[in-house]
Each structure stands twice: as structure tokens, then as C-alpha cells.
C-alpha positions in Angstrom: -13.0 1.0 -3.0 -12.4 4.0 -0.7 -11.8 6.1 -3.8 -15.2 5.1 -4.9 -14.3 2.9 -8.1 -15.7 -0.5 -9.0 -13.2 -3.3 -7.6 -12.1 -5.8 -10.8 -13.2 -9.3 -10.7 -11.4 -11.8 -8.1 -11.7 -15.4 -9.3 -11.4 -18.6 -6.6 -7.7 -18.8 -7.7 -7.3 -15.4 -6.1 -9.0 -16.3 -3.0 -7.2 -19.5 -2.4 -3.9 -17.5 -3.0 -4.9 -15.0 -0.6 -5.8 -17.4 1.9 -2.1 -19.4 1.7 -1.1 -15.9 2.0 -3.0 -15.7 5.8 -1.5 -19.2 6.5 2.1 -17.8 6.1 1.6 -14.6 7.9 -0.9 -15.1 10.6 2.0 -14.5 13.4 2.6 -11.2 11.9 -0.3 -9.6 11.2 -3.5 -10.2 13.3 -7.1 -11.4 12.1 -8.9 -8.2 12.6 -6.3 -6.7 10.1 -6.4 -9.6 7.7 -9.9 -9.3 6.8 -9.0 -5.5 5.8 -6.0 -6.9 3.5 -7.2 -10.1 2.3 -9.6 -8.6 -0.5 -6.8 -6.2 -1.1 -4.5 -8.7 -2.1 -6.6 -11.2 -4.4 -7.9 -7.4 -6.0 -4.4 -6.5 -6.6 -3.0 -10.1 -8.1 -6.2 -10.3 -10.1 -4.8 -6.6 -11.4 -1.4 -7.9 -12.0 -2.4 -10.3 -14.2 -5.1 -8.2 -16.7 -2.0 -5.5 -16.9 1.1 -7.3 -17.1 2.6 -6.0 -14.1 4.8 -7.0 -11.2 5.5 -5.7 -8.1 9.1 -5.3 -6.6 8.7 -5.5 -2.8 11.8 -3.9 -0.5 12.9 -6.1 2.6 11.4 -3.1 4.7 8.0 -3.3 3.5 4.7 -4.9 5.8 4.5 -8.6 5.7 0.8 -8.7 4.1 2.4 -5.9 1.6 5.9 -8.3 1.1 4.4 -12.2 1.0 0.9 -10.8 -0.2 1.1 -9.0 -3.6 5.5 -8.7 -3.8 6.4 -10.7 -7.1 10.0 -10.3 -6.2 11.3 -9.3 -3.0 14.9 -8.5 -1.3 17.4 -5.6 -1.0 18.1 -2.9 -3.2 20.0 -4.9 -5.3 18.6 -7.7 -6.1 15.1 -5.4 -7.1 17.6 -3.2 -9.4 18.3 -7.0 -11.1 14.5 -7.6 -11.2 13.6 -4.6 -12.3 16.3 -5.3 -15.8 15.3 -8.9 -16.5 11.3 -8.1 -16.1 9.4 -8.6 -19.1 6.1 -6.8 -17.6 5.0 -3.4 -18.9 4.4 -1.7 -15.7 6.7 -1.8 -12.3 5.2 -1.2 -9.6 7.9 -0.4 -6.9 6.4 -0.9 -3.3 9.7 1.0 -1.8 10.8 4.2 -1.7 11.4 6.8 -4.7 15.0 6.4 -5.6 14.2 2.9 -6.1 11.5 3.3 -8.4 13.5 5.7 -10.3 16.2 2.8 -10.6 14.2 0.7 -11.8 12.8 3.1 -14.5 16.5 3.9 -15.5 17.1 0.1 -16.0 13.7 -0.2 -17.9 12.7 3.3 -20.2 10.5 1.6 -22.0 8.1 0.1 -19.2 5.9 2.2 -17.3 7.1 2.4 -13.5 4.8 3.5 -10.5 5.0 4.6 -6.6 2.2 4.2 -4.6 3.2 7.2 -2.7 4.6 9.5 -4.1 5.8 11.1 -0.5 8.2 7.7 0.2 11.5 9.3 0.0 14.9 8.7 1.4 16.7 10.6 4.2 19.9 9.2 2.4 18.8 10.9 -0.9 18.1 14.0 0.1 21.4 14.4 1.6 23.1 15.1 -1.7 22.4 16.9 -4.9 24.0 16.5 -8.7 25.5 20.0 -8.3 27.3 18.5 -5.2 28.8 15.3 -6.7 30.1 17.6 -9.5 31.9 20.0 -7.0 33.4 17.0 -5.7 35.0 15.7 -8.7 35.8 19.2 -9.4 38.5 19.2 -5.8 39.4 15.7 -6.6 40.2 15.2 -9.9 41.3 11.8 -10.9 39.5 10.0 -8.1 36.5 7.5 -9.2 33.0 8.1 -7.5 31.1 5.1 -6.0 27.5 5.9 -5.4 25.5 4.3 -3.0 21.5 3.0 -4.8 20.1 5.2 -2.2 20.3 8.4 -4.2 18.3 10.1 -7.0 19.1 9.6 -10.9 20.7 13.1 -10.8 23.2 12.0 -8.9 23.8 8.5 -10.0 23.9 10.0 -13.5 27.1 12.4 -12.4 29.3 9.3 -10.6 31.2 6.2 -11.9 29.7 3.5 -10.8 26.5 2.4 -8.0 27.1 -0.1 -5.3 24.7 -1.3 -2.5 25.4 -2.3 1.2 25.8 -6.0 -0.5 28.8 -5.0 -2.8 30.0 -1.9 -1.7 33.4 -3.4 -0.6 33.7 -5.3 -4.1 32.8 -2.1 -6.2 35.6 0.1 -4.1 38.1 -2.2 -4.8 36.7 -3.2 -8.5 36.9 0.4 -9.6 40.2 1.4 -7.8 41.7 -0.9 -9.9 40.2 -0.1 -12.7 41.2 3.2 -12.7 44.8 2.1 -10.9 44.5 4.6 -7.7 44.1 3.8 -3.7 41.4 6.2 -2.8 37.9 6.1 -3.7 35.0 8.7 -2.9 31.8 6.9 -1.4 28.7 8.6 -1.6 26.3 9.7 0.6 26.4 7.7 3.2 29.3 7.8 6.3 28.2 5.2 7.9 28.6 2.9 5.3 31.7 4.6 4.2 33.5 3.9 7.8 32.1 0.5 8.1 33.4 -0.1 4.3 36.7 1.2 4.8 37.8 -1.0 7.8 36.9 -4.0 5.2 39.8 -2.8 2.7 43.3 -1.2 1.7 41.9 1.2 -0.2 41.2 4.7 1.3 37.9 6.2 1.2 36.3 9.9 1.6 32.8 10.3 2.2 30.3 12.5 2.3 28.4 13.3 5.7 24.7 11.5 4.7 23.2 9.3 7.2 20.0 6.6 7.3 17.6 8.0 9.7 16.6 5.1 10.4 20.3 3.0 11.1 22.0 6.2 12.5 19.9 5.8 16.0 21.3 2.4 17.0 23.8 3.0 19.6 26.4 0.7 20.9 24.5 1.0 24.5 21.5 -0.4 22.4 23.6 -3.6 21.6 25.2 -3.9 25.7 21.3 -3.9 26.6 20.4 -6.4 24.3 22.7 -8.6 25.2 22.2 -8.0 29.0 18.5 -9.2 28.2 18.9 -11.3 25.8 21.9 -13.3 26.2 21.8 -15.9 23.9 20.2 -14.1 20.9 22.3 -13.3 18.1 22.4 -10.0 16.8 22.8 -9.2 13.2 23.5 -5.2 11.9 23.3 -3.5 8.7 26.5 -1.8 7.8 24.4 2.0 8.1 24.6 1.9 11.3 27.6 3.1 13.1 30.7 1.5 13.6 30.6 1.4 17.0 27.6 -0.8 16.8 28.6 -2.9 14.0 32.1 -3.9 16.5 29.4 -5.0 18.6 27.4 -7.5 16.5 27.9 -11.1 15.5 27.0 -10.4 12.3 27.0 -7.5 9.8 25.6 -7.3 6.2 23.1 -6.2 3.8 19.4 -7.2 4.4 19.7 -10.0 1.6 22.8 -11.1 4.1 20.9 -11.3 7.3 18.0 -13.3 5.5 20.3 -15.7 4.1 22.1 -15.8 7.8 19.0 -16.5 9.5 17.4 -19.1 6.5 20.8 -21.3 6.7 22.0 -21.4 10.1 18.4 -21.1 11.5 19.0 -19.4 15.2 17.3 -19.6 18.0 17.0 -16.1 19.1 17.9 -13.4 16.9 18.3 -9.6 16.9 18.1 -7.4 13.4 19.6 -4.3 14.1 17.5 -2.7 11.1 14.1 -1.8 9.5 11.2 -3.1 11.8 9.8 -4.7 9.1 12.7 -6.7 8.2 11.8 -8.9 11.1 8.3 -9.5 10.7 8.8 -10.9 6.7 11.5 -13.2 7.6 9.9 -14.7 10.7 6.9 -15.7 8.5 9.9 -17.7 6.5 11.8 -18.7 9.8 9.2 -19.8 12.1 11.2 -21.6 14.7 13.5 -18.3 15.0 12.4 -15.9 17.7 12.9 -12.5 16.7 13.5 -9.7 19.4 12.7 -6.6 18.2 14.2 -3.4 18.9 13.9 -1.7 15.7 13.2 1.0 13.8 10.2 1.9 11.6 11.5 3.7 8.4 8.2 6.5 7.8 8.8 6.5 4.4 8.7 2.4 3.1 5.5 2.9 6.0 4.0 5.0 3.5 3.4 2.0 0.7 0.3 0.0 1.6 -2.0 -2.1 0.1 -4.6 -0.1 -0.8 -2.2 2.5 -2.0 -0.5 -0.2 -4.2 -4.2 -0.9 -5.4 -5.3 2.5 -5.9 -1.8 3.2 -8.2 -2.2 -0.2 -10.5 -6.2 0.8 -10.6 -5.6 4.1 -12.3 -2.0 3.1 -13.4 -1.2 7.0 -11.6 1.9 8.2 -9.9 4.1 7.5 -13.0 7.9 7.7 -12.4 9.6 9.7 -14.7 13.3 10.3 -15.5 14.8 12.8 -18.1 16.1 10.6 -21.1 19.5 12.3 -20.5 19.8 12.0 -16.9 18.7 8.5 -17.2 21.1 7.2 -19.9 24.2 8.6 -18.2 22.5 7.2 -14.3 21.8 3.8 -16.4 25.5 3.0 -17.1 26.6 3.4 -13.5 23.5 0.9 -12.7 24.5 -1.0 -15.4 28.4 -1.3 -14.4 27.4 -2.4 -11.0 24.9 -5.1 -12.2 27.2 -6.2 -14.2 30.0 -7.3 -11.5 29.8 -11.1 -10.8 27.4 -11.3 -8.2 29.0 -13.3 -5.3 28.1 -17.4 -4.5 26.1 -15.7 -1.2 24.9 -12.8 -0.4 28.4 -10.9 1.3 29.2 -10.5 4.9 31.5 -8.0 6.9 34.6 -9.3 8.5 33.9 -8.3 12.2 37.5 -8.7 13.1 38.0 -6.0 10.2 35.2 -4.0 11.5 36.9 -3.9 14.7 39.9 -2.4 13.1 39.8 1.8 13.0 40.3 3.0 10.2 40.3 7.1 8.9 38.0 8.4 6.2 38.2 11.5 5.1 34.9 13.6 5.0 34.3 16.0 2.7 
């Protein structure tokens, strides 16, 4: 290996596996590079299986990373859900930090790894603990919904977490819990502007943004279509609302794959994470995916030899003080526990058309 360590045994088993793997991603990823990641990938399932671990693989990550060594896959939330039902001792989370601190909130007792400890989150670093508290210290009385995409700190000071999947459905869950008509969503005001056209209740947010969602433009979309006319295109709900009045479609990542797996499009357009496209072509092969994307540099930093290198040594250990972690745990927990919906939820374009205030903070 490049770090000069003895590679563990690889039996036939791994081989073939790696080899179906090449089968379903050969449009993706070329031969020249498969030869580099196919001893990667049986090296790393042959690991799995002498430590007891899994790894949790984001929608954003490479194909060879995502179909090749990923034990369970999707958005945000559905690898927070993983992450609480696992029975392995150690997580590894090929995504970015906050994520692999979510999942070592949800799990204290396993051991929880990033490959790269430099994958972070433009939307995380946006807002601090000390900041959530000064907002609850102006707004008394109002609950505090917290996007995943933040640090434990900060999950630990809010109410409850929600993801671009059930953001709309925590808003309005907690407003009526705590019988008011204004919730603060956190960090991102994206989300928060495209949530708030979706329902009554009125939202403030805070002035984060994706760094990779906030450079789609609506004049990206008009071009698209002027090229690609009968492709449709499919947003996520960071980007702004001017582009998501433009799409056809607009949801979470788990909402665009189920989009494109049931109705199976011709031509499609995911107004997202570069990556995104590549993993569910390999699923979707008689879909032609156009691509003007964005690379996220931070899921970019998790590859396979990283991933190897980390379950090797078992190094780059998440950790998460027991106090912060206990308090960030029942604002997972409350979100996890809503009844997830009968498919993946979508946002009402006519609604999204609709403008609606928010109120920055």
C-alpha cells in the first residue's frame, strides 16, 4: 500500500464482487482507473468483514467509492437511520464531518471514522453554538429546526434536526407542538425560502448557503432547456428559489433517485452534486444524464484508498463530548422518530412558485 503496510488477504469471493462491481460501473468510471480501484475495493470488503464494520456512503460520493465498498448509501437521512440501526463496531462515514459526527451521536458506543479528516461543510461552518444560543436568546418562545448539515454543537443547542427530505414536515410538526406560526430554520436560506413557500407557517433563517447549490442560476436552467429541450430537470431545494420555480422537479437527493428509478426519463438534468449523476446512471442505464454540475471539494476528498488507509489503521476517530452529544442526540433522535413518509417527499412547484417572506436574522 502507498503508506507502505502489508495489504490483508483478498479471497476469490472478493474478486468476483469486485468484478460485478466493474460490470455496474464501467460507464462511469473508465478501465485505466478501474484497475487502480479494483484491488482497493475487494482490500477494503475483505477489511469490513475481519472488523465488523460498514461503510455509510453519501449520494455525492464517486461511483467506484458509492457501488464499490458503500454498505448503505442515500441522503443524509437515511445514513443518520443507518447509522442507529447498525449493529457493526466501527462506522466508517465516506461523507463529510458533520455526518460522521451524526452518526457517532446516534451510536456512542461504536467507533466512527472519516477518511479525511479535511471533508467539511460550507453549510457548517456558517454557524456556531454561541450563535444558535443568541438566537433563542432575541426570540424566546420560538422552536429551532436545524438543518443535519451542522456540527453537534449546534444540533445540541436546537429543538429538533430535519433534512432537505423532511424539512417541511418537521416545520410544521414542531410548530404545532409547541402551538406557534413561526419557526427558525437553521443555517441554510436557501432551504429556508424554498421551505417556506411549501407552508403556512412563517420561517426566519439564518444567512448559510451550500457552496455548492448556491451557484445554480436561473439563466443555468433557460440554457439547459434551450439545449436540451426534452430533458427533465430535477433541483435540490439548496439552490435558490429562482431556480427551483424553474425545475420540473424539486427534492432531496433520495427524491430525485426515486424520481428517476420509477418514472425512468429519457433525458434528465440533476441540478446538484456532480456525483449524484454518475451513481444513479450506473442504476438507470437507459436514462441519459446531462451534466451541468457541481463538484462538492469536500465529499471529493473521501477516496478509496483513503477509506482503506482509515479501516487499516482504524485512525481518524470521530469524537463528540458526551454532553454535547446527549443533548445533539435527542434532536436526532426526535427527527428520526417522525413517520418517515410512503416515498421519499417532493416540493410542490406550484407552491415554489408562490413568494413568500422570510425573515433573516
Amino acid at each position: 500500500m502507498a503508506d507502505g503496510s502489508t495489504p490483508p488477504s483478498v479471497t476469490a469471493a472478493d474478486e468476483i464482487a469486485a468484478a460485478r462491481v466493474w460490470e455496474k460501473v464501467r460507464s462511469r468510471v473508465t478501465p485505466m482507473e478501474w484497475r487502480g480501484h479494483a484491488p482497493l475495493v475487494a482490500r477494503i470488503n475483505q477489511l469490513k468483514r475481519e472488523k465488523n464494520a460498514v461503510v455509510l456512503a453519501h449520494n455525492y460520493m464517486t461511483a467506484e467509492v458509492f457501488h464499490g465498498v458503500g454498505d448503505f448509501v442515500g441522503d443524509s437521512l437515511g445514513l443518520a437511520r443507518e447509522a442507529a440501526r447498525s449493529d457493526a463496531r466501527i462506522i466508517v462515514q465516506a461523507g463529510v464531518h458533520f455526518m460522521a459526527e451524526t452518526s457517532k451521536v446516534l451510536c456512542p458506543e461504536k467507533t466512527v471514522l472519516i477518511p479525511d479528516q479535511r471533508a467539511g461543510c460550507s453549510l457548517a461552518a456558517s454557524i456556531t453554538a454561541a450563535d444558535v444560543r443568541l438566537i433563542r436568546e432575541r426570540h424566546p418562545g420560538v422552536p429551532v429546526v436545524t438543518y443535519v448539515n451542522t456540527t453537534a454543537a449546534v444540533k445540541a443547542e436546537t429543538d429538533i434536526c430535519c433534512t432537505s427530505a423532511n424539512a417541511v414536515q418537521v416545520v410544521e410538526a414542531i410548530a404545532a407542538e409547541f402551538g406557534v406560526d413561526r419557526v427558525i430554520l437553521l443555517p441554510d436560506e436557501f432551504l429556508a425560502r424554498n421551505v417556506a413557500r411549501q407552508t403556512a407557517i412563517r420561517i426566519l433563517a439564518w444567512q448559510g448557503r451550500c457552496e455548492v447549490h448556491e451557484r445554480f442560476t436561473a439563466q443555468d436552467i433557460g440554457e439547459i432547456r434551450e439545449a436540451w429541450p426534452d430533458a427533465e430537470i430535477l433541483v435540490h431545494p439548496e439552490c435558490p428559489t429562482e431556480v427551483v420555480e424553474a425545475a420540473d422537479f424539486a427534492g432531496s437527493t433520495a427524491a430525485m433517485s426515486d424520481y428517476v428509478l420509477r418514472r425512468k426519463p429519457r433525458q434528465v438534468v440533476l441540478i446538484t452534486e456532480c456525483s449524484m449523476a454518475d451513481n444513479l446512471a450506473c442504476d438507470a442505464p437507459r436514462t441519459q444524464f446531462v451534466r451541468p454540475c457541481n463538484l462538492c471539494p469536500h465529499m471529493q476528498r473521501i477516496t478509496l484508498a483513503n477509506i482503506h488507509d482509515a479501516l487499516l489503521h482504524e485512525r481518524f476517530e470521530v469524537t463528540v463530548d458526551a454532553a454535547i452529544a446527549a443533548r445533539a442526540r435527542r434532536s436526532v433522535q426526535r427527527m428520526i422518530d417522525l413517520p418517515p413518509p410512503l416515498v421519499p417527499a417532493r416540493y410542490d412547484l406550484a407552491r415554489a412558485r408562490h413568494h413568500v417572506d422570510v425573515e433573516l436574522l
